[in-house]
C-alpha positions as CSV (number, residue, x, y, z in Angstrom):
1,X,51.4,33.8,-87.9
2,X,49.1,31.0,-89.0
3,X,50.5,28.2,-91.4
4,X,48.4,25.4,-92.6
5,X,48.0,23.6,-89.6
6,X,46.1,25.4,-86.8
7,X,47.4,26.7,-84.1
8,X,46.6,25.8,-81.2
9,X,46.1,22.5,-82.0
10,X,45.3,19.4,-79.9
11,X,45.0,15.6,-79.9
12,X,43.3,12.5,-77.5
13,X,45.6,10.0,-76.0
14,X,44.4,5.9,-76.5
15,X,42.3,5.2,-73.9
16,X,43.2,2.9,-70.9
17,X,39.9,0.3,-70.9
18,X,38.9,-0.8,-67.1
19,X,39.1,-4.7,-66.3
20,X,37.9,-6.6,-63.2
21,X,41.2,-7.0,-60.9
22,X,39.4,-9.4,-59.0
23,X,36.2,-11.2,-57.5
24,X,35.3,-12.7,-54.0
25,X,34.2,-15.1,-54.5
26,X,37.0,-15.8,-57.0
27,X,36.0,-17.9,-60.3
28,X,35.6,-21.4,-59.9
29,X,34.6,-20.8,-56.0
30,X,32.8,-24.0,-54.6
31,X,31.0,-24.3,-51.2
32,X,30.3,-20.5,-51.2
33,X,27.6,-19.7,-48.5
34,X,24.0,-18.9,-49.5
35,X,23.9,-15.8,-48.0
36,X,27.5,-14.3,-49.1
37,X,27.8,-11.1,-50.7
38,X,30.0,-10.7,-54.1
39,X,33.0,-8.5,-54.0
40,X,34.3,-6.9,-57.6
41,X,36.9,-4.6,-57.5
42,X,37.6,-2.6,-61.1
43,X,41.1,-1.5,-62.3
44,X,40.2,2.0,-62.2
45,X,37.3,4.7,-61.1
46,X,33.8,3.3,-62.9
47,X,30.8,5.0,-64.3
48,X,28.8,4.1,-61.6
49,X,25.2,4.3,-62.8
50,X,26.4,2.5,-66.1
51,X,27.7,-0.7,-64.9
52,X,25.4,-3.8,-64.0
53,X,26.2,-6.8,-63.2
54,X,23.9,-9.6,-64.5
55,X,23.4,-12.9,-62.6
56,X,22.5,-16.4,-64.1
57,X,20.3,-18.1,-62.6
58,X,18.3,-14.8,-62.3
59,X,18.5,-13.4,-58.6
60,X,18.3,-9.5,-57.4
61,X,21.7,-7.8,-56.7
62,X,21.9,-4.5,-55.0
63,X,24.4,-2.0,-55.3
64,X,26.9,-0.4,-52.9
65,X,30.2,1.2,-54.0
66,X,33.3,2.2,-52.3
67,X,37.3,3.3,-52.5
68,X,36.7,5.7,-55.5
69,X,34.0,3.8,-57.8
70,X,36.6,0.6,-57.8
71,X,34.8,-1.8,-55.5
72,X,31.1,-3.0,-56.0
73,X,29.8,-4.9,-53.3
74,X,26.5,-6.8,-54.4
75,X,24.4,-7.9,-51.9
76,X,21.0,-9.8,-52.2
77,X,17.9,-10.1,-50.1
78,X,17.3,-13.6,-51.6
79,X,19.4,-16.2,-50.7
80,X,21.2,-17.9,-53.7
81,X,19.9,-21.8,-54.4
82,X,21.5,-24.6,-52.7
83,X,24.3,-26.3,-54.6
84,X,24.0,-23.9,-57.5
85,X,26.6,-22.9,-60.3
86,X,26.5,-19.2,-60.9
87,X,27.4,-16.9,-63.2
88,X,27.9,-13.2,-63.5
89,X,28.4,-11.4,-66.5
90,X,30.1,-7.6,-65.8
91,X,29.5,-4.2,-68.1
92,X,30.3,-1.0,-67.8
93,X,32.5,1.9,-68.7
94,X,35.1,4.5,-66.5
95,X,34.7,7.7,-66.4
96,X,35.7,8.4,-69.8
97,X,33.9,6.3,-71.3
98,X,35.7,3.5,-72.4
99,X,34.0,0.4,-72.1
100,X,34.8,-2.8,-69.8
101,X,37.2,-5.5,-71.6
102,X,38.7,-8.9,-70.2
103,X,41.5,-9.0,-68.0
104,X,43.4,-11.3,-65.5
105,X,39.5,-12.5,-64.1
106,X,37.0,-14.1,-66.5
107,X,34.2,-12.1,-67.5
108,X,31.7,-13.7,-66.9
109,X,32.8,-15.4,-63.6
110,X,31.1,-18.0,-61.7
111,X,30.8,-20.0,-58.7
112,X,28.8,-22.9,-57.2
113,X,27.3,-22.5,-53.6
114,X,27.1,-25.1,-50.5
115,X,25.8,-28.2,-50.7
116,X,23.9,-29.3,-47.7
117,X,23.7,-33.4,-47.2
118,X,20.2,-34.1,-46.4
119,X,19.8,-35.9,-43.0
120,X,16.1,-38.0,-41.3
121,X,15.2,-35.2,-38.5
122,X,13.0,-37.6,-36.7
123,X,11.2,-41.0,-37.2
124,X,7.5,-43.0,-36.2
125,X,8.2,-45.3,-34.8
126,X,11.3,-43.9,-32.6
127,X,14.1,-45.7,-32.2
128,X,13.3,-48.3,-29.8
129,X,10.0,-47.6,-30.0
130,X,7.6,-51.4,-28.5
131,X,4.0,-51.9,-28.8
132,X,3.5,-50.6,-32.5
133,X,0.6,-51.2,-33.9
134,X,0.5,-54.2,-36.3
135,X,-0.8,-52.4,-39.0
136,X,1.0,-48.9,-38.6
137,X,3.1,-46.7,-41.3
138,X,6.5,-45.9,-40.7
139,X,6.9,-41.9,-41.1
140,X,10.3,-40.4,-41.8
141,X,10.7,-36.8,-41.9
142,X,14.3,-35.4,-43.8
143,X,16.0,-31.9,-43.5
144,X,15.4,-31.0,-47.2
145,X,13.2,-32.2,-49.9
146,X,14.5,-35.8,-51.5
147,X,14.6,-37.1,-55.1
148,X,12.0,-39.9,-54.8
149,X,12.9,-41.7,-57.2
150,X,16.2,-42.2,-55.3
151,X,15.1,-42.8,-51.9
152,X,13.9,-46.0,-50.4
153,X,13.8,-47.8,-47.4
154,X,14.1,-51.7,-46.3
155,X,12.7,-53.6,-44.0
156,X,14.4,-56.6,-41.2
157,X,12.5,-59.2,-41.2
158,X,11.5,-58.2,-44.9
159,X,8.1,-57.1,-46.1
160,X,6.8,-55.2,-48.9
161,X,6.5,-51.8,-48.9
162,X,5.2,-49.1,-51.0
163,X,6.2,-45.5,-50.5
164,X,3.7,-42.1,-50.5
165,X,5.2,-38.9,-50.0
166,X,3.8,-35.1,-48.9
167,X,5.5,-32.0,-47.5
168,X,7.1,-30.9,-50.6
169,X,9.1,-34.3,-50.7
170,X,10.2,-34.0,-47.1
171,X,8.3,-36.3,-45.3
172,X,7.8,-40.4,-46.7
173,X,5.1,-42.6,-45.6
174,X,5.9,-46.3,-45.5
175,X,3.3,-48.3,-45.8
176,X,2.9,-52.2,-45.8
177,X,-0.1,-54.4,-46.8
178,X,0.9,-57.6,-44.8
179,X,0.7,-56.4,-41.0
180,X,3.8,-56.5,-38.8
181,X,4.4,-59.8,-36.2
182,X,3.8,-59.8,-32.9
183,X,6.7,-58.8,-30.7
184,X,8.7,-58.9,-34.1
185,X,11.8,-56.3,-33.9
186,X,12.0,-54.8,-37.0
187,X,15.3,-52.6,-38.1
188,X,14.5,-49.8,-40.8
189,X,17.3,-48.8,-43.1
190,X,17.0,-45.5,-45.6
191,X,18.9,-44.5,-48.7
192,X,18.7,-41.9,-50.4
193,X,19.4,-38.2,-52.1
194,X,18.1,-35.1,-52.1
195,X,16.7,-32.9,-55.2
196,X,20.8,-31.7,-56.0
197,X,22.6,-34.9,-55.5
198,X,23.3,-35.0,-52.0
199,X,23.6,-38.3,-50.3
200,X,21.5,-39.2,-47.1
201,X,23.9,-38.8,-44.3
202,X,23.9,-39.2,-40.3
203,X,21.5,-36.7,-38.3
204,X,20.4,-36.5,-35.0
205,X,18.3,-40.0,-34.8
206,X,19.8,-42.8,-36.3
207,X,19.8,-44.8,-39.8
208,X,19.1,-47.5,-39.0
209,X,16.6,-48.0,-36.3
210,X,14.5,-50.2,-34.4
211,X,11.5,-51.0,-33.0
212,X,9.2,-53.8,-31.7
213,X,5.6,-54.6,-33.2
214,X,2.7,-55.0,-30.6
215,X,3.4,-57.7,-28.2
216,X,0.0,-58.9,-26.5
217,X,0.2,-60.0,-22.7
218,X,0.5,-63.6,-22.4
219,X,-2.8,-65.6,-21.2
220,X,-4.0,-69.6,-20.8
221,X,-5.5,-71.1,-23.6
222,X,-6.7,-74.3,-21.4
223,X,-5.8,-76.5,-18.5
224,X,-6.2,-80.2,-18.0
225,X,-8.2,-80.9,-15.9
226,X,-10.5,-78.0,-17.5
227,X,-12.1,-75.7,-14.9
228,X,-14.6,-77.4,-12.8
229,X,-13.7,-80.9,-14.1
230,X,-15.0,-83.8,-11.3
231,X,-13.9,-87.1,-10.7
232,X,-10.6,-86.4,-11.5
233,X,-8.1,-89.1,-11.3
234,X,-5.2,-88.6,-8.7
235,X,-2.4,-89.5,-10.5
236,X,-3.6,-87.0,-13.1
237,X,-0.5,-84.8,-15.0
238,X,-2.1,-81.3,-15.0
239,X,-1.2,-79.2,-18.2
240,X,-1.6,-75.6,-19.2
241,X,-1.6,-74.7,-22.3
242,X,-0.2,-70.7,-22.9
243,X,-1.3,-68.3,-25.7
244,X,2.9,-67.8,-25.9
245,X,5.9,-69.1,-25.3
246,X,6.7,-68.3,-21.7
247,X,9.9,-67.4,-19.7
248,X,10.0,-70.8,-18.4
């Protein structure tokens, strides 16, 4: 018979909330490859359509699950920036609707991708480069833009020199007022970083480098006796007098 209490009767057990087990790349990741993909895998079966994943800085993720609605692979079109701390914040609900909470992984969770070291990809002059013109700039061309500010070059023998830059901060003009000395060698060193920090490190032509101003072919400046001189005495020393010093 019925009582006071219904009859059937029933009652909800507590819910079991989802957490993220665990990331790849795991928090706190450094060096992670621009192109990698992000891993998540869930405690339990997710709502699908209801969880997002939201990235800071801003990039587009797309979605791909697996094993039951427990692993979210996100994969982007965009590779992430260079040397870049990321962070990415997780929601969502299982299947019964109770919502996403913290658990042995930090939610959000970040990384920082690879730092490249910037690097001179080639020089003008060349590296043993001879006959530059006296009055010619010295180009250098690096594998990434640089922080002008922080780049700067010198000069052996020393002259003054005042810096113009193009190619999004990839390529620097050197330029000096006072011209270059004959057959001078000059050595060119750079320092430097890029936009993230990086410092300037060995590439493929090297830092220093040399090369040798404009070296004009030697000539006479006079003789004694002078062309066509008459009368001239026997015992007569005869002199030349070079443009250069000569190999004697």
């Amino acid at each position: 018979m019925t009582g006071p209490a219904p009859n059937p009767w029933r009652f909800t057990t507590v819910g079991v909330n989802p957490y993220v087990v665990s990331t790849d790349p795991v928090h706190g990741a450094t060096g992670v490859p621009l192109g990698a993909n992000v891993i998540i895998t869930f405690s339990e079966s997710m709502d699908a359509p209801n969880v997002t994943v939201t990235p800071n800085p801003t990039i587009f993720l797309a979605y791909s699950w697996s094993e039951n609605d427990t692993v979210l692979l996100l994969s982007h079109f965009t590779a992430f920036a260079e040397c870049t701390v990321y962070a990415l914040t997780v929601a969502g609900d299982d299947l019964n609707g109770d919502p996403l909470v913290v658990g042995p992984v930090p939610n959000p969770f970040s990384f920082t991708t690879i730092c490249f070291a910037p690097f001179i990809t080639n020089t003008n002059p060349a590296n043993g480069a001879v006959q530059v013109d006296v009055l010619a700039s010295i180009w250098v061309n690096f594998s990434e833009p640089m922080d002008t500010v922080q780049t700067s070059a010198t000069l052996a023998p020393s002259l003054a020199l005042t810096y113009a830059w193009s190619n999004a901060n990839q390529t620097l003009e050197i330029r000096h007022a006072i011209p270059f000395t004959d057959c001078q060698l000059y050595q060119v060193t750079v320092t430097g970083r890029d936009t993230s920090g990086n410092t300037l490190v060995a590439g493929p032509v090297p830092n220093p480098w040399s090369f040798r101003a404009f070296c004009p072919a030697p000539y006479i400046v006079s003789t004694v006796p002078a062309d066509g001189a008459t009368n001239v005495p026997t015992p007569t020393p005869v002199g030349v007098t070079f443009s250069k010093a000569m190999g004697t």
